[in-house]
C-alpha positions in Angstrom: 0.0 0.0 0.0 1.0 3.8 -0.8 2.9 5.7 1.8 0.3 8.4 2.7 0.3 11.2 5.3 -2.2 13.7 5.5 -1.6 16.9 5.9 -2.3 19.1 9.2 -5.4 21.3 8.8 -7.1 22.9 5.6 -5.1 25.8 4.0 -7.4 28.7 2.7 -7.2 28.6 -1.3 -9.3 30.1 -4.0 -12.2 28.6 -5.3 -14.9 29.3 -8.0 -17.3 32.8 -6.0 -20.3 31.2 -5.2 -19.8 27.5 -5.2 -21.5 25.2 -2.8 -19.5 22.7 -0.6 -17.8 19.8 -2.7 -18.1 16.7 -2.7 -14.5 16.0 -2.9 -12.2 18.1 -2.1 -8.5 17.3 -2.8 -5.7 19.9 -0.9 -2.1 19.9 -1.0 -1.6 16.2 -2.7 1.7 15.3 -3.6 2.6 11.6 -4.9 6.1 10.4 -5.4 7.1 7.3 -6.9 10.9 6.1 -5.8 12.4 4.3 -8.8 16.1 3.3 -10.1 16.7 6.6 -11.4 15.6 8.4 -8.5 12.2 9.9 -6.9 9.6 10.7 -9.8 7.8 13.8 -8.5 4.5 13.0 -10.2 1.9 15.2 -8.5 3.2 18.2 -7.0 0.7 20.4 -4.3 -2.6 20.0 -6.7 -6.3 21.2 -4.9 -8.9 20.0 -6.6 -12.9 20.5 -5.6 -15.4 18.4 -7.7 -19.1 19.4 -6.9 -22.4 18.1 -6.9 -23.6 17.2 -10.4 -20.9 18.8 -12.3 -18.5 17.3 -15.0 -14.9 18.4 -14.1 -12.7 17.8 -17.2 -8.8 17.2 -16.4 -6.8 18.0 -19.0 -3.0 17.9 -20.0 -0.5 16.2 -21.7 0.6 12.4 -21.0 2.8 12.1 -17.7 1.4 15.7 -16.1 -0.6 14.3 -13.0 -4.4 13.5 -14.2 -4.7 10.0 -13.7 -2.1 9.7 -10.5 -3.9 12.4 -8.8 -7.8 10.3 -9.4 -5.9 7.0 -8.6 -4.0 8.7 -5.4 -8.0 9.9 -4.0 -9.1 6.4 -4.8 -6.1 4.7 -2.7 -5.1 2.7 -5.9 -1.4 3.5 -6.2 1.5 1.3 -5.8 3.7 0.4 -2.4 6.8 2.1 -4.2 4.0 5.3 -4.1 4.4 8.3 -1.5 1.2 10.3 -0.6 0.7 13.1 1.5 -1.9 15.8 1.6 -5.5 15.6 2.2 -9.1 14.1 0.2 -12.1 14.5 2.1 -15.3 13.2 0.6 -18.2 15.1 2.0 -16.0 15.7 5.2 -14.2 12.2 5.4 -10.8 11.8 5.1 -9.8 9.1 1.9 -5.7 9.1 2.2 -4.7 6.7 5.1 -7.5 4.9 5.1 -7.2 0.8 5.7 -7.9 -1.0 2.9 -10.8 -2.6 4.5 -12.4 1.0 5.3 -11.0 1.9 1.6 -12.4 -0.8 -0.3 -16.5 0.5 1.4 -15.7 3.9 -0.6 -14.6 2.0 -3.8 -17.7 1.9 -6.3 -20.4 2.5 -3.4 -19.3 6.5 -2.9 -16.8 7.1 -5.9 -16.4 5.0 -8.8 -14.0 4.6 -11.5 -13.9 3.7 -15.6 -10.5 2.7 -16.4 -8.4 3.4 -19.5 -8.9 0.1 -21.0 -12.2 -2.5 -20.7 -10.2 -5.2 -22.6 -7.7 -5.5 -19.4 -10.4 -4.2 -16.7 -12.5 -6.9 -17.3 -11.8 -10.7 -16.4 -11.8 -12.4 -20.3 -13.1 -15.7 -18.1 -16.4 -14.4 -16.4 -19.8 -13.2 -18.3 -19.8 -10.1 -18.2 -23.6 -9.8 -16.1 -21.6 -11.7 -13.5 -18.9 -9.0 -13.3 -21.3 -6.3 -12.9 -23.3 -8.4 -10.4 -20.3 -8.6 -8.0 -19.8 -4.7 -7.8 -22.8 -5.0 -6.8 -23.1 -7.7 -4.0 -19.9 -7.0 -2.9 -21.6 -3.6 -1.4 -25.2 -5.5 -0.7 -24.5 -9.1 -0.1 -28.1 -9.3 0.9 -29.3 -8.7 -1.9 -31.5 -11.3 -3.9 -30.0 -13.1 -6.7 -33.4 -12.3 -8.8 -32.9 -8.4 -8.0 -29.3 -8.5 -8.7 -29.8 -10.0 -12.6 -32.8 -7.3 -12.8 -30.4 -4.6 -12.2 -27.4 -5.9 -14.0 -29.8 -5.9 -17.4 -31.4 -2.3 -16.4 -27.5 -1.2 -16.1 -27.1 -2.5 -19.4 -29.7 -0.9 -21.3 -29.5 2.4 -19.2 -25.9 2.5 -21.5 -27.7 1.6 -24.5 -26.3 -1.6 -25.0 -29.0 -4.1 -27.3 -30.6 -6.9 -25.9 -29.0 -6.3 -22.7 -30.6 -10.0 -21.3 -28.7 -11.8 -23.9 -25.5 -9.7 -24.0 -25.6 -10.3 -19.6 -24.6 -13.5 -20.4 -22.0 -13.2 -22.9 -18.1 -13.0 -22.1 -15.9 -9.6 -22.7 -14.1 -11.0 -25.8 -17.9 -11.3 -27.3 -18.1 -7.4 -26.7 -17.0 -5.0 -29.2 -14.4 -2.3 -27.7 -17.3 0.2 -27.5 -19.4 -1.9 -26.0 -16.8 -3.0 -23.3 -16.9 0.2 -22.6 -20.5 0.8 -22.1 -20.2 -2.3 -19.6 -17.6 -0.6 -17.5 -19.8 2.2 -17.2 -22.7 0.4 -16.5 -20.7 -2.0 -13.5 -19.0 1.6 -12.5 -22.9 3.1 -11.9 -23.7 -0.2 -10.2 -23.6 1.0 -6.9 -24.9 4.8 -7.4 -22.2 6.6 -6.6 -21.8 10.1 -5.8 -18.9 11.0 -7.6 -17.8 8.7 -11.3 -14.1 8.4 -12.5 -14.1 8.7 -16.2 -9.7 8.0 -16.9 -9.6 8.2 -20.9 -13.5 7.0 -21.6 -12.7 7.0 -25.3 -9.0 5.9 -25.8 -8.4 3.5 -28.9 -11.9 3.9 -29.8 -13.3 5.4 -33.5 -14.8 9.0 -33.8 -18.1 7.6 -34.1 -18.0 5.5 -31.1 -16.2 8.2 -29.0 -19.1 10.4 -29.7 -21.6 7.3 -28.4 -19.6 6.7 -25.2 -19.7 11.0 -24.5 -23.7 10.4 -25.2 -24.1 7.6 -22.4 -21.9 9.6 -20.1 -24.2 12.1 -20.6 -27.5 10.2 -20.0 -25.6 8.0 -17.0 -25.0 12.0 -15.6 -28.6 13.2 -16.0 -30.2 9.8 -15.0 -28.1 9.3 -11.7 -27.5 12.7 -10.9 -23.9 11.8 -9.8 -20.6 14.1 -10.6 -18.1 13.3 -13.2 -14.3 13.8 -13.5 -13.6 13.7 -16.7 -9.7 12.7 -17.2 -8.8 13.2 -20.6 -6.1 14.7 -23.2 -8.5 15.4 -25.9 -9.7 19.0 -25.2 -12.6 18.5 -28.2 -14.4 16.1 -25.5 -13.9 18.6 -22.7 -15.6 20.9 -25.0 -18.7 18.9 -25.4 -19.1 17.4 -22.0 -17.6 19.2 -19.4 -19.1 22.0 -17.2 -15.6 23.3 -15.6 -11.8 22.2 -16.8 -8.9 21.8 -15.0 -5.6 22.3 -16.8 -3.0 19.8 -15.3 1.2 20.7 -16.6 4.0 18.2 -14.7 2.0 17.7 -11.4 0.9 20.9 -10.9 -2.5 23.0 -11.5 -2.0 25.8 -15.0 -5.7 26.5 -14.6 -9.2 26.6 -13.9 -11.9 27.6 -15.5 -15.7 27.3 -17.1 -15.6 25.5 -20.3 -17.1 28.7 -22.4 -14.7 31.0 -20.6 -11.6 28.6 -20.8 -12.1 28.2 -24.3 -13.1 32.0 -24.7 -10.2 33.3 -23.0 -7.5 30.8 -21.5 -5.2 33.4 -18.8 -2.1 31.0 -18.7 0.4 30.3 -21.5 0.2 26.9 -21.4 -3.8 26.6 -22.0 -3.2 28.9 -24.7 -0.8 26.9 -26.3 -3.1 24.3 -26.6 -6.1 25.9 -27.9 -3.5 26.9 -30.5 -2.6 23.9 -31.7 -5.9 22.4 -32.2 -7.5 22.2 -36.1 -9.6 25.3 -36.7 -12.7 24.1 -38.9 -13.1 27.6 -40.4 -9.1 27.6 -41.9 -8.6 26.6 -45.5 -6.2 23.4 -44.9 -3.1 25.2 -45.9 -2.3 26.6 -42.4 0.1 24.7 -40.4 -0.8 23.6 -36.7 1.1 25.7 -33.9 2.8 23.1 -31.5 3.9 24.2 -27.9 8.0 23.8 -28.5 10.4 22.0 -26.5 8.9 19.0 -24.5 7.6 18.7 -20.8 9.9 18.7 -18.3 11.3 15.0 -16.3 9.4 14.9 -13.1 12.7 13.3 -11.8 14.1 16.7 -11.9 11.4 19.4 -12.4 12.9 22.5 -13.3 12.6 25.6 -10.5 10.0 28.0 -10.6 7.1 27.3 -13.3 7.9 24.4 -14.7 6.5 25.6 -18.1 9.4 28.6 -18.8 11.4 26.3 -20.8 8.6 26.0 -23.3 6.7 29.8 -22.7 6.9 32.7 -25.4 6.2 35.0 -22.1 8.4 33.9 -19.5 10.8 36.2 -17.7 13.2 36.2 -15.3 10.6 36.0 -12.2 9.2 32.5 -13.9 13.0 30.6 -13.9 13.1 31.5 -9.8 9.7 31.3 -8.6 6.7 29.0 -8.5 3.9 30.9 -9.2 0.7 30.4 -7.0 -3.0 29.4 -8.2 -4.9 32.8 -8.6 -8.0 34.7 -9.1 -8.2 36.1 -12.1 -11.6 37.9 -13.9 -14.4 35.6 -15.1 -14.0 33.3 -11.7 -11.0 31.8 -13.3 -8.0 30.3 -11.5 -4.4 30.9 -13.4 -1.4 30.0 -11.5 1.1 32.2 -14.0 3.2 35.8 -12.5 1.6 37.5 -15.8 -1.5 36.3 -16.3 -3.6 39.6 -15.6 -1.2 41.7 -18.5 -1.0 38.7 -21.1 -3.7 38.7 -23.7 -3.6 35.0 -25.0 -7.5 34.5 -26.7 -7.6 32.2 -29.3 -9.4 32.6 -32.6 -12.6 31.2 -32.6 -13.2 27.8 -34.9 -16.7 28.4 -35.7 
């Protein structure tokens, strides 16, 4: 099991004017994995609030914190893992729990979809039975008959056909789309408040991604439960997430609304992203803009922000200091020295 130690008392930090008390509410987490090479800093003093009935998209490039920081709440890391800092859900604290104590949060109070059904789901067990044990293993009382009537509601609540018949089939009789819609469903077994979405649509084709975003949707609307939303692809924060947060080498860039983010990003690194998306209104001659360099090795972060190697705007002040997770205008959060003076909107691609 993870190292963990949790963090005295509950620094004052921003947070979105208005906002009712969250349903998680991450503070301070670092997580550090010890390796051959040396300590891998992979999450680096990240806060993170996820409220009721929201979708909080985390965004950023591979290796910046998104999934270690889900899997670090969730008590899912490693022994070679060191966590300290605080996760309360609804007032409880997650990090140092027993695994016993753990394992009663785990898909009752906060689920999770992994990255990949094909290796989350046992190849040797139908795939009704798999979602019937997330669900007895929280209600052992429950009758056998109620148990198979909810596993088939599950599965046609994610729109999977003759959910009755495809109950009894195995994973490798699933296509990768629908594997997917069967984690969700087995992740929603249980109700939870908050749902762990780590890469939904990874591997998959446009056409399924778009499905998979559609029964996310309808699982959000029919169980009235909050989503995190891990992803890279910023085109599926667009159309699913309420609020983002930008995630660069274990630390917090940003936070924002989706309309504003996208309207007006306040740190470099968000802009450089928007930037280097396809506009749909361009002719096809335009090259793509690509943030230069390459992210910085957690196994030696560089001082300050860790995004001045790579920023257009950086100055002496960003190679010695860290900055600190702001307010800026428009409720947004921007933890960059110049982000009030820098003007870094992004052409629209309507």
């Amino acid at each position: 099991m993870a190292r963990i130690t949790i963090t005295e008392g509950k620094p004052e930090r921003p947070h979105l004017t208005g906002a009712a008390s969250a349903v998680l509410d991450v503070r301070d987490l670092h997580v550090s994995f010890r390796t051959e090479e040396g300590v891998v800093q992979a999450v680096r003093g990240v806060d993170l609030e996820v409220y009721e009935q929201e979708i909080l998209g985390i965004v950023g490039e591979s290796g910046s914190g998104k999934s270690v920081t889900m899997l670090a709440v969730m008590s899912l890391l490693p022994k070679t893992a060191k966590v300290t800092g605080s996760a309360l859900f609804r007032g409880e604290e997650l990090l140092g729990l027993k695994p016993r104590q753990a394992r009663a949060y785990r898909g009752s109070k906060i689920a999770m979809i992994f990255q990949d059904p094909l290796t989350a789901l046992n190849p040797v067990h139908r795939v009704g039975v798999q979602i019937a044990e997330a669900i007895t293993a929280h209600d052992p009382k429950r009758r056998r008959e109620e148990v198979q009537r909810r596993v088939v509601e599950l599965l046609d609540l994610v729109g999977i056909p003759q959910p009755d018949l495809r109950a009894r089939q195995y994973p490798h009789e699933f296509s990768g789309g629908m594997r997917q819609r069967a984690m969700i469903a087995m992740a929603i077994a249980n109700d939870p408040d908050v749902l762990i979405a780590d890469e939904p649509t990874t591997a998959l084709d446009v056409t399924i991604q778009a499905q998979i975003l559609e029964v996310l949707k309808t699982v959000q609307e029919a169980t009235r439960t909050a989503i995190v939303l891990i992803t890279h692809d910023l085109g599926v924060i667009a159309r699913l997430a309420t609020r983002v947060q930008v995630m660069y080498a274990g630390r917090t860039a940003e936070i924002a609304g989706t309309e504003e983010l996208f309207a007006r990003p306040r740190h470099p690194y968000t802009s450089g992203l928007l930037r280097s998306l396809p506009k749909l209104d361009r002719t096809g001659d335009e090259r793509l803009v690509p943030i230069p360099g390459s992210p910085p090795s957690m196994l030696a972060p560089p001082p300050g922000c860790a995004f001045h190697t790579r920023c257009p705007y950086a100055q002496e002040l960003c190679h010695q200091e860290v900055p600190p997770l702001r307010p800026i205008e428009f409720e947004q959060l921007a933890a960059c020295h110049f982000a009030d003076d820098l003007d870094l909107r992004v052409e629209s691609s309507e």
